[in-house]
C-alpha positions as CSV (number, residue, x, y, z in Angstrom):
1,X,84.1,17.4,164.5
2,X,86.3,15.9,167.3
3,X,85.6,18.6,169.6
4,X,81.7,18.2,168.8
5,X,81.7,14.6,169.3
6,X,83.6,14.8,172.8
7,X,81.1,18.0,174.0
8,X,78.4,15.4,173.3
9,X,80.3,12.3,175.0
10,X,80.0,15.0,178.2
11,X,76.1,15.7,177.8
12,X,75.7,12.2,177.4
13,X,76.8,12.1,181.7
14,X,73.5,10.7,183.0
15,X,74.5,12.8,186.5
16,X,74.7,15.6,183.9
17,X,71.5,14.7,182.5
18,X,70.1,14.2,186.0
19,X,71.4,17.8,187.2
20,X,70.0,19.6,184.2
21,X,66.1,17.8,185.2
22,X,66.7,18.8,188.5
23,X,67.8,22.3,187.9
24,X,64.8,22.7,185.2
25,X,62.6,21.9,188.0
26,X,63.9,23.8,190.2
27,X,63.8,26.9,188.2
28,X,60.5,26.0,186.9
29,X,58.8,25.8,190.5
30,X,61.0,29.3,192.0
31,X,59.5,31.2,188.5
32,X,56.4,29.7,188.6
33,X,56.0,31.5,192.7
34,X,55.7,35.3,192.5
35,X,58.5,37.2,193.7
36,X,60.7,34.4,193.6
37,X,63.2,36.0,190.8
38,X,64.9,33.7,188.3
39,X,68.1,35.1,190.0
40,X,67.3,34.1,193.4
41,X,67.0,31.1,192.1
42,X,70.3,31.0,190.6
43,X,72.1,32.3,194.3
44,X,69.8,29.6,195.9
45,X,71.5,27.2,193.4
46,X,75.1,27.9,193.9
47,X,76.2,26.4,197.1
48,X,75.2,23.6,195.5
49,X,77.1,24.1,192.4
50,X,80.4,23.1,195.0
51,X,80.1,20.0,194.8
52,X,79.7,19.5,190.5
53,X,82.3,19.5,188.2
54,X,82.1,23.0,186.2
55,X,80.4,21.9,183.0
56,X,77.7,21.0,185.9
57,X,77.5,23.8,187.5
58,X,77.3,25.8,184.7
59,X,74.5,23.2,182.8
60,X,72.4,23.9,186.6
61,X,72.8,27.6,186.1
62,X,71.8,27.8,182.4
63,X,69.2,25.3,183.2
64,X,67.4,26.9,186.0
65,X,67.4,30.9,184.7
66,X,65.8,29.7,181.9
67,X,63.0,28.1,182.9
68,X,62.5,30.3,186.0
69,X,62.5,33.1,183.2
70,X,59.5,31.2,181.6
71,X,57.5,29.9,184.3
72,X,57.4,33.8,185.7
73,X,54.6,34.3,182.8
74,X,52.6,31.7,184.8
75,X,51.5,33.2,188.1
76,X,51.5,36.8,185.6
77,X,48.9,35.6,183.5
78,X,46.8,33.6,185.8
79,X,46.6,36.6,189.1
80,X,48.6,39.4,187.5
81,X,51.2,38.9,189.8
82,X,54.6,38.5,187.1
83,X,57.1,35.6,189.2
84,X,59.5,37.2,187.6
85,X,60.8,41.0,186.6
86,X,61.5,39.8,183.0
87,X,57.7,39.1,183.1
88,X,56.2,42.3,184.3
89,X,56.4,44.4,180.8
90,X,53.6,42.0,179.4
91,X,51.7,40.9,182.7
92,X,48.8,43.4,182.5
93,X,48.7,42.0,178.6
94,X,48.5,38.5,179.6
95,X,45.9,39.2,182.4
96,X,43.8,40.8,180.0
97,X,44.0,38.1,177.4
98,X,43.1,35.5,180.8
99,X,40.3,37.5,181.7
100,X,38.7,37.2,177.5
101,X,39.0,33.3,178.8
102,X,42.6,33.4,176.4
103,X,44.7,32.2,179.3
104,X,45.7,29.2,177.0
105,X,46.6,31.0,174.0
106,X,48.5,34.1,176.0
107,X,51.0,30.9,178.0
108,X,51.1,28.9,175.1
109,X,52.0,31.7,172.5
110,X,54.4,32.7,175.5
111,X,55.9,29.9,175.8
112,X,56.7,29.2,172.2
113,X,58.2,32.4,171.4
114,X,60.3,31.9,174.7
115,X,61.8,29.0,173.6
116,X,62.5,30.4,169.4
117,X,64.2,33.5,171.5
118,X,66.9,31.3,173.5
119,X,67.3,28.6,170.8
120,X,67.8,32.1,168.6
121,X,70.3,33.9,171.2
122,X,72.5,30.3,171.7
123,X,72.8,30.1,167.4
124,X,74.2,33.6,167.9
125,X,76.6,32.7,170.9
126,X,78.0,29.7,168.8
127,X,78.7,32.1,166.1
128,X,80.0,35.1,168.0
129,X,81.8,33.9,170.9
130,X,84.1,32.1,169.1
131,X,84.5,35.2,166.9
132,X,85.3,37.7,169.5
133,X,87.4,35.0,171.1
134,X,90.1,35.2,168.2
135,X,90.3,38.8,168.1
136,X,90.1,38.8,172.3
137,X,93.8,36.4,172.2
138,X,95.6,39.7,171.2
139,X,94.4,41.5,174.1
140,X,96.6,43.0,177.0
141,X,95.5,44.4,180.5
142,X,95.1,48.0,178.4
143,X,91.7,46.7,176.7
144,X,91.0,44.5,179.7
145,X,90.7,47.6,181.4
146,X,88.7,49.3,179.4
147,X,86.2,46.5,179.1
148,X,86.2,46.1,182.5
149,X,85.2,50.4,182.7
150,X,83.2,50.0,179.9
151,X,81.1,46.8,181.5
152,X,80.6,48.7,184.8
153,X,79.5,52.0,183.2
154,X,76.6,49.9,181.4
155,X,76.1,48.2,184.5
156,X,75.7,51.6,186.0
157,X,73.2,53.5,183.1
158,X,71.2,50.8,182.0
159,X,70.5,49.0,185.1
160,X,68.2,51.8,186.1
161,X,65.8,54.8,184.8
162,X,68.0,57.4,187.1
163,X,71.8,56.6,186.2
164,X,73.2,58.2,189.6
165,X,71.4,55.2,191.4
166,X,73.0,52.9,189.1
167,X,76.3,54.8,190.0
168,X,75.7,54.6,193.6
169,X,75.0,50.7,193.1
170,X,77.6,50.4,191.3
171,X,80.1,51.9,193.8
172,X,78.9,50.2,196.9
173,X,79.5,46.9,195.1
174,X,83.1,48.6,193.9
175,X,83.9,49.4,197.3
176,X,82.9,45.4,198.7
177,X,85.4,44.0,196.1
178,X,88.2,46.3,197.9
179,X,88.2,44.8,201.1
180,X,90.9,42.2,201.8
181,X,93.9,41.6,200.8
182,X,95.9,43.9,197.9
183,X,96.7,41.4,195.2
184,X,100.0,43.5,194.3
185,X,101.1,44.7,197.1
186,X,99.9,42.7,199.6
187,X,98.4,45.7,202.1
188,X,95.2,45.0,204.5
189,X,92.4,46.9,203.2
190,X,89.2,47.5,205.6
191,X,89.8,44.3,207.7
192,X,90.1,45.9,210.8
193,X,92.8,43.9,211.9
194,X,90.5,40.4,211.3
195,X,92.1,37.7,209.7
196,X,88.8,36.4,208.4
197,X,88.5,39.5,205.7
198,X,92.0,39.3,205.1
199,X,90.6,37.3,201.9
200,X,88.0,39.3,201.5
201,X,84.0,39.1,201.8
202,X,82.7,35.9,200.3
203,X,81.0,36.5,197.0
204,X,77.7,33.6,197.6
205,X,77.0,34.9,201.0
206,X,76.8,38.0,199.9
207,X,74.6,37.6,196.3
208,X,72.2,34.6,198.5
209,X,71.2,38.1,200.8
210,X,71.1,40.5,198.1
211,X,68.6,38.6,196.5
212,X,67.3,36.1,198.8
213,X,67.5,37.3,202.2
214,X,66.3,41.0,201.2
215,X,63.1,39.2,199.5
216,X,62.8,37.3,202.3
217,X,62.6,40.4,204.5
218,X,60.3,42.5,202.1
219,X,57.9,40.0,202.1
220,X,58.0,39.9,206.0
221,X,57.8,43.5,206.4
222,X,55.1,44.2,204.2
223,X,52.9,40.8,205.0
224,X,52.8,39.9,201.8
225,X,54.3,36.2,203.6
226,X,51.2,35.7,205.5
227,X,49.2,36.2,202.3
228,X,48.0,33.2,200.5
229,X,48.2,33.4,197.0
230,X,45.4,33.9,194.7
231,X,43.9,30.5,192.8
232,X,44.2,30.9,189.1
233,X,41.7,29.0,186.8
234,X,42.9,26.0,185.5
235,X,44.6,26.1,182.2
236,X,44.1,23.2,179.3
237,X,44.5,23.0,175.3
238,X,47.8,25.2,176.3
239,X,48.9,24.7,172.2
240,X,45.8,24.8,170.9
241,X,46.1,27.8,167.8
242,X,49.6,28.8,168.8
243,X,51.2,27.9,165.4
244,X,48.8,30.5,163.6
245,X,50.1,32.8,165.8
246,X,53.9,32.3,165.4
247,X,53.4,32.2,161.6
248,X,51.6,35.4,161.6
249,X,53.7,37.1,164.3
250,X,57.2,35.7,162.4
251,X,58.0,39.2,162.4
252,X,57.8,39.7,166.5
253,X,59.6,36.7,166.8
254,X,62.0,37.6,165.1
255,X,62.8,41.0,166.1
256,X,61.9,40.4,169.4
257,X,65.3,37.4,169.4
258,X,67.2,39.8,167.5
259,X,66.8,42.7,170.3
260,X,66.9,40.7,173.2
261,X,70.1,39.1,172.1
262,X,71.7,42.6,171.6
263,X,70.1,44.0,175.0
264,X,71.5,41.1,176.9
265,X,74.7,41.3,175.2
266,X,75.1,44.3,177.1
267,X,76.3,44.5,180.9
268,X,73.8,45.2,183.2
269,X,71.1,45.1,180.9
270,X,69.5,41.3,181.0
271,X,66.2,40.2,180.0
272,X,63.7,42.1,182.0
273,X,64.6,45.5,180.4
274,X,65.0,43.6,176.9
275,X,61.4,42.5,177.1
276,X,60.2,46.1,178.1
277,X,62.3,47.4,174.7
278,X,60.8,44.7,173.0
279,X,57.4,45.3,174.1
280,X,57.2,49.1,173.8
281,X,59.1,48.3,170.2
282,X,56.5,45.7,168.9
283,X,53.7,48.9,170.0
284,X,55.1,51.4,168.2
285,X,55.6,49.0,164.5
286,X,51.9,47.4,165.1
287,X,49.6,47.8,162.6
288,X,46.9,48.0,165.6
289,X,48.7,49.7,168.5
290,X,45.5,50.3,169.9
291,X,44.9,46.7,170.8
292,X,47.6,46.4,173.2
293,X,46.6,46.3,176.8
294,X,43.3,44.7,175.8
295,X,44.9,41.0,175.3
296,X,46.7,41.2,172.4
297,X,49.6,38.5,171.8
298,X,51.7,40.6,169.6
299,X,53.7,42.1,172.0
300,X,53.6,39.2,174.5
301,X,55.1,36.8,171.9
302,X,57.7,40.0,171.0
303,X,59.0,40.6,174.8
304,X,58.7,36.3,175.3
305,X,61.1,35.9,172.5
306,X,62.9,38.3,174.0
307,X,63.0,37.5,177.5
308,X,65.1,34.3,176.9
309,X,67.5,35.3,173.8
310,X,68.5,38.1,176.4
311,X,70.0,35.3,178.4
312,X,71.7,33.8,175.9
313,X,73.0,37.0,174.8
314,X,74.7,37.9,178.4
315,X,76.2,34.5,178.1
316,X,78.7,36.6,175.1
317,X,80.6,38.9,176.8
318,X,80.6,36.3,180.1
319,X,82.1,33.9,178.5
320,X,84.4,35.6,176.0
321,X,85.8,38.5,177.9
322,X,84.9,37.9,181.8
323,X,82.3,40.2,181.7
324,X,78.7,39.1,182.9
325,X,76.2,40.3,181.0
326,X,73.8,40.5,183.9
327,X,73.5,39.1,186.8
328,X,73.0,35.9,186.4
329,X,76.2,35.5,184.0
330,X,77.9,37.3,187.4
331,X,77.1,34.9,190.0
332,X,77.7,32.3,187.0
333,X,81.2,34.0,186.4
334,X,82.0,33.5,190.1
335,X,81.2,30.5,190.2
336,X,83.4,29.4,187.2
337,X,86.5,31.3,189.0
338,X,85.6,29.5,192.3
339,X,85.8,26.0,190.4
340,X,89.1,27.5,188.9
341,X,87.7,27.8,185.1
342,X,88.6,31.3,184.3
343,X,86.3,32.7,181.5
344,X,88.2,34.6,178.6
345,X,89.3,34.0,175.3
346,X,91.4,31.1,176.5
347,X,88.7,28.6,177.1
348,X,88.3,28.6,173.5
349,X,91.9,26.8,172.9
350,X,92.1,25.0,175.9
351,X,89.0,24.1,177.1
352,X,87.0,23.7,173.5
353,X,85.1,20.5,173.8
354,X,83.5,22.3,177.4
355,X,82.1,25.3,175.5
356,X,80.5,23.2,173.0
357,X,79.3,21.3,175.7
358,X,77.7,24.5,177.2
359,X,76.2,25.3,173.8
360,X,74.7,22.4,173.5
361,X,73.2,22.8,176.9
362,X,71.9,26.2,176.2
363,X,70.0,24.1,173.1
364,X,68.4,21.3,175.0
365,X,67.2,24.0,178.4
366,X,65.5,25.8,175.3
367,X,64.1,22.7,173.2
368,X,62.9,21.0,177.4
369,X,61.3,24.1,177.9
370,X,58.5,23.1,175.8
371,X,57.5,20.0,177.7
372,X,58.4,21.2,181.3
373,X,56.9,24.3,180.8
374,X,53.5,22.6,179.3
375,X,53.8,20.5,182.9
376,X,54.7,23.7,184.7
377,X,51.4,25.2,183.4
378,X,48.8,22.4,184.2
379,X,50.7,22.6,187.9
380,X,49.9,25.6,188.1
381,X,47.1,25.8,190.9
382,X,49.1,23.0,193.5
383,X,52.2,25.4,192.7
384,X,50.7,28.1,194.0
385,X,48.8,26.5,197.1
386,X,52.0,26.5,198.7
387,X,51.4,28.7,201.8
388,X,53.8,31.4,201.5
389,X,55.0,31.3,205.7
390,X,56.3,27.8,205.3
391,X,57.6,28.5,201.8
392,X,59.5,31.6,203.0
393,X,60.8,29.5,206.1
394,X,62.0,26.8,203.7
395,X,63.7,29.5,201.3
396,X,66.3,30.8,204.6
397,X,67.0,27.4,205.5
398,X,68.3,27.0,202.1
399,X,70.2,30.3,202.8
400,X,71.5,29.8,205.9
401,X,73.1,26.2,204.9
402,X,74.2,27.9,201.6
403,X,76.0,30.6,203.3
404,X,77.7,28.4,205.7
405,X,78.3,25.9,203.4
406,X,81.0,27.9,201.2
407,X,83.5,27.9,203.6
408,X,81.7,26.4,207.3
409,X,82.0,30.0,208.7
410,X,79.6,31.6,210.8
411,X,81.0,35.1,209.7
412,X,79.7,33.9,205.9
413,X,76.3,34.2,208.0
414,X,77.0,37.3,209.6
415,X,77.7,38.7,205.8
416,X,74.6,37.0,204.5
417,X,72.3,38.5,206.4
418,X,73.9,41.9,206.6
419,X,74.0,42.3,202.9
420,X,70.1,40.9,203.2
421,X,69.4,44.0,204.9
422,X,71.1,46.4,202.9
423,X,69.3,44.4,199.7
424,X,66.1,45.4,201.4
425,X,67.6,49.3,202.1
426,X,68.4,49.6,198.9
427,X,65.2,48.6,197.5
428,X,63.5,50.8,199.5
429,X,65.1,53.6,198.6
430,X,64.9,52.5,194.5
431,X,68.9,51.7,194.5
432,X,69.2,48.5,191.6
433,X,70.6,45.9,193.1
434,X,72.3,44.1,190.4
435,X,75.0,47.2,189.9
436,X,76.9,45.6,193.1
437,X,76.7,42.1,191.9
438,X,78.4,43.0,189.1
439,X,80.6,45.5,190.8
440,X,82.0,42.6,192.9
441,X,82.9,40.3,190.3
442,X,84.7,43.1,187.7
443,X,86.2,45.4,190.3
444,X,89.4,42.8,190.8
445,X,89.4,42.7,187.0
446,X,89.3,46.5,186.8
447,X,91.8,47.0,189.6
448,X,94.7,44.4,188.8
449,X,94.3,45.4,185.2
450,X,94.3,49.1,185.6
451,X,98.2,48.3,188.4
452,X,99.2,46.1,185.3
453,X,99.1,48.5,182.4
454,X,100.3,51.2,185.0
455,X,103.2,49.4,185.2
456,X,103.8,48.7,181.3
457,X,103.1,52.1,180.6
458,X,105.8,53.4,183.6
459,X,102.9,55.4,184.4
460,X,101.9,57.6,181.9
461,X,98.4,57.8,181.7
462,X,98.5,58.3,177.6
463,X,99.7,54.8,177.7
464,X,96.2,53.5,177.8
465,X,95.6,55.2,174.3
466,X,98.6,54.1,172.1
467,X,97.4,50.7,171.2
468,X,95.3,51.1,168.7
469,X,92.6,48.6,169.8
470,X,92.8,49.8,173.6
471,X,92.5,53.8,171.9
472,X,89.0,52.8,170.4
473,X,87.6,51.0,173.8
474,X,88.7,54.0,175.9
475,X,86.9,56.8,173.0
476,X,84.3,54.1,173.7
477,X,84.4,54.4,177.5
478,X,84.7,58.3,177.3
479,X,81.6,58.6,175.0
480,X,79.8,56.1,177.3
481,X,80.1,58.5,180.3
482,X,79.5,61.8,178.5
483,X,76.1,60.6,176.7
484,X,74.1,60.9,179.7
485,X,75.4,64.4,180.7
486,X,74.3,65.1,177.1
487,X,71.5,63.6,177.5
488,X,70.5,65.7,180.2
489,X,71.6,68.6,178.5
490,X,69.9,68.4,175.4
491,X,66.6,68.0,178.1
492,X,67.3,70.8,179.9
493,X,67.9,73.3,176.8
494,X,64.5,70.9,175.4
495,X,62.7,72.5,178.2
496,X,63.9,76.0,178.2
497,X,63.5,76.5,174.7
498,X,59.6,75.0,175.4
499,X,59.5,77.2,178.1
500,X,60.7,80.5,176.6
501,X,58.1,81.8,174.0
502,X,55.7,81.5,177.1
């Protein structure tokens, strides 16, 4: 009760308060603007996030995704163009409802179930963070290790339909978190004699071009920036018969907050491929499967609950082990290190009264969503009358002074923009970019753990399998790397037993 009374004395802060408006606004207006991700959003944030204390800068981040997850239904429902990827599995859905003059009912129903879904997912990180917190005290760098392998092979399968893209993603990011310094033995590694990369390549420069810069450039390439977006109808009576929905959809709800927490949970996952589970999941247990894709909001208020309880999920394993859950909860994980608030099970002893603080922030970005996100909808048409040239221009301001910001070094520049271009590379050739995000952030944590219990185990590789809790994460690990190969076995022996009789 202490604790619970001083995490409220915190949120009480009115510059807390004032940060989390500003942030939902934020996040709101980026979502609301199509191909403005909810995780560009997030990189745009953090240069910011410098100057705030860390229950700040975490209460910004939280803040932001969340709505900018929301608002991406907006511009998807209104022009078929989803602002976010979480949005995309129900845009054509949405449009289709719009186009029966539904628009209302598909934001509002939307919007509802987005907001049970994250006030769902944050009931279930109260309960099992602290959980997984107690048993996580008792680990050593063996099971860090394996968490840390097991996190990045995730990262690497889930992130993407083809896992050796994930792989390859996964690697280049591996390969960024290598340059620098050796933390044990203190050898140079791919500096090429500069002292500047002697501490390595800095983390915001580098997630601000993945995801800002490389949009920035698509958009530029393509002409999509000299487009002006398309003017939606206007939207009122946004609540108007969403309650009979949520009480005959319980069920979607429900299961949609349930998946979505445990595909979040996961790293590398995140919300936009919990709300396609969720979608394709609420088709296949409808009564009426053949409605969807003719405006039906069974699967749009399955994948909305989804979409935000998959946040909430990631926010587990971030918080708990380390280990983002996507990649927000990465750049959010970096940011905590860089305000020197270490996530891991020892922020549940020492830093308690924070972590109920974040939990209550998690509630009250879910419970403002409803008002905001009613405003975000009537704003819709001046939102997107923004001409997209000077909105872009605006957008790499904000990068540049972000970039330079971090440590006032041109090279952080130089770093932006070259990781913008390999962003754009890398989506041109269908490479996931969120597989070196989270490489960055858990390739230390793999690498000093991996020296560590080399060193405890003087070297013997069978080490990593005589603790019994370290023995089941690495089974764990070994399965997760053979299931694809079998997997694509079982396929292949699929097809030439088809292919035989013939």
């Amino acid at each position: 009760m202490d604790q619970l009374l001083s995490a409220a004395a915190m949120l009480a802060d009115p510059q807390l308060l004032l940060v989390i408006a500003v942030s939902c606004v934020f996040g709101l207006f980026v979502g609301a603007v199509p191909g403005l991700t909810a995780t560009m959003a997030t990189a745009l944030l953090v240069p910011f996030t410098f100057f705030m204390d860390p229950l700040a800068a975490v209460a910004a981040i939280v803040a932001c995704t969340a709505m900018a997850i929301t608002a991406g239904d907006i511009p998807g429902c209104l022009i078929r163009v989803p602002g976010t990827p979480a949005s995309a599995a129900y845009t054509d859905e949405t449009y289709a409802m719009t186009r029966k003059g539904l628009a209302a009912q598909a934001l509002g129903a939307s919007l509802v179930s987005s907001v049970i879904g994250g006030l769902f997912g944050a009931v279930v990180l109260m309960v099992a963070a602290p959980a997984l917190a107690s048993v996580a005290l008792g680990f050593s760098a063996f099971e860090y290790f394996w968490l840390a392998l097991i996190g990045l092979s995730c990262a690497a399968f889930v992130s993407s339909a083809d896992p050796l893209r994930g792989i390859l993603s996964l690697l280049i990011g591996l390969f960024v978190a290598t340059v620098g310094m050796d933390a044990v033995s203190g050898a140079q590694r791919f500096t090429f004699g500069s002292t500047a990369l002697t501490g390595g390549l800095s983390f915001v420069p580098a997630m601000i071009g993945l995801f800002a810069v490389a949009e920035i450039l698509r958009a530029l390439l393509s002409g999509e920036a000299r487009r002006p977006f398309a003017q939606p109808q206007k939207v009122q009576g946004v609540f108007h018969g969403v309650g009979g929905l949520m009480r005959r959809y319980w069920k979607n709800n429900l299961r949609g907050s349930v998946l979505g927490t445990t595909i979040g949970a996961l790293p590398g996952a995140g919300g936009d491929i919990a709300a396609w589970m969720s979608y394709a999941l609420a088709r296949r247990c409808s009564k009426t499967p053949e409605k969807f894709g003719t405006g039906h909001p069974e699967g749009v208020i399955e994948a909305g609950a989804a979409n935000n309880a998959g946040l909430s999920g990631a926010w587990i394993p971030a918080l708990v082990f380390g280990i983002p859950g996507d990649a927000v909860t990465a750049i959010a994980v970096g940011v905590l290190i860089m305000q020197g608030l270490n996530p891991g099970p020892q922020l549940f002893t020492s830093q308690a009264d924070t972590l109920y603080a974040i939990y209550m922030i998690f509630i009250l970005a879910n419970l403002l969503l409803l008002p905001l996100g009613w405003l975000a909808i009537r704003m819709a048409r001046p939102i997107l009358a923004v001409p997209r040239p000077q909105l872009m221009a605006a957008i790499l301001l904000f990068c540049v002074v972000g970039a330079f910001a971090i440590n006032n070094s041109l090279l952080d520049i130089g770093v932006m923009l070259g990781f913008g271009v390999l962003g754009l590379l890398m989506g041109r050739v269908g490479l996931p970019v969120a597989p070196v995000i989270l490489g960055m952030v858990l390739g230390p944590l793999l690498e000093q753990n991996f020296l560590a219990a080399m060193v405890i185990a003087d070297g013997r590789f069978m080490g990593f399998f005589e603790r019994p809790v370290a023995a089941g994460l690495g089974v764990a690990a070994i399965l997760v790397w053979l299931a694809p190969l079998a997997l694509m076995l079982a396929r292949r022996r699929g097809v030439v037993g088809a292919a035989a009789p013939g």
